[in-house]
C-alpha positions as CSV (number, residue, x, y, z in Angstrom):
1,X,11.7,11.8,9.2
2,X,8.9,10.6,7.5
3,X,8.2,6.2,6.4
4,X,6.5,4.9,3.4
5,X,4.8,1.9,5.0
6,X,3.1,-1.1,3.0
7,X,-0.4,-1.8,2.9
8,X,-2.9,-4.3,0.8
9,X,-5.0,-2.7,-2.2
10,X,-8.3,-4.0,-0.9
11,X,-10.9,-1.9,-3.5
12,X,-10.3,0.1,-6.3
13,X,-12.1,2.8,-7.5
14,X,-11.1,5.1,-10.2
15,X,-7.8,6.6,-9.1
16,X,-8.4,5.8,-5.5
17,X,-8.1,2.9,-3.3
18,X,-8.8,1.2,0.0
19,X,-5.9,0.1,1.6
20,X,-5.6,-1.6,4.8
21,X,-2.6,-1.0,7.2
22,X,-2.5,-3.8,9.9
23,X,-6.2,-3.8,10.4
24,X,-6.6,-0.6,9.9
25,X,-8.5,0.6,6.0
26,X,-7.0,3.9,4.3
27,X,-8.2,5.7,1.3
28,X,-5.3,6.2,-1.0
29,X,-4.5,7.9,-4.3
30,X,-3.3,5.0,-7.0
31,X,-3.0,7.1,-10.4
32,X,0.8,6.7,-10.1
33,X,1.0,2.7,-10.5
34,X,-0.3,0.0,-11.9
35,X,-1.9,-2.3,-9.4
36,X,-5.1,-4.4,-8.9
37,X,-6.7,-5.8,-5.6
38,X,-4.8,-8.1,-3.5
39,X,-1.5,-6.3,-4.3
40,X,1.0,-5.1,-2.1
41,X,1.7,-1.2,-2.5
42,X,4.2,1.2,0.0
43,X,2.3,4.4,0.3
44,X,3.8,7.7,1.4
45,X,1.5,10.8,2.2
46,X,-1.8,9.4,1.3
47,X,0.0,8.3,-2.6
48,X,0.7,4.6,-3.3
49,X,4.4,5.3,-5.0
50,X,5.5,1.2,-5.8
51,X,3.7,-1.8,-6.2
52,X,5.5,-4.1,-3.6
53,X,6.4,-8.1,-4.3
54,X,5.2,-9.9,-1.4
55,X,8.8,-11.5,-0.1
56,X,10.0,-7.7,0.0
57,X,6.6,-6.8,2.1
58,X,7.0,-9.7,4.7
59,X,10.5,-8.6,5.0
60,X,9.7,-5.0,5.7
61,X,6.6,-5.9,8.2
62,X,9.2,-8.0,10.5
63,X,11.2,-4.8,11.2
64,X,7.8,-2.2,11.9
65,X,6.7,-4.6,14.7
């Protein structure tokens, strides 16, 4: 079974972004949404794949603890 999780957009650069998981910073490919630093984004095998609003990513972090 395999979990998108969320993670903050710290950096952008091009197509790629920095993204950090609960402390920990990821380099992730973007070119599939639309999304700026500081947003929210659930990322499955190394691809951001939705830009996440931030009651829906609270939500979601209270059940991966």
């Amino acid at each position: 079974m395999c979990l998108a999780i969320p993670g903050k957009i710290i950096k952008i650069n091009s197509q790629l972004a920095i993204v950090e998981f609960r402390g920990v910073q990821k380099e992730i490919n973007i070119s599939i949404v639309d999304v700026k630093v500081g947003d929210y984004v659930m990322v499955h095998a190394g691809f951001a794949i939705e830009k996440m609003e931030n009651e829906n990513v609270k939500e979601i972090k209270k059940y991966l603890k």
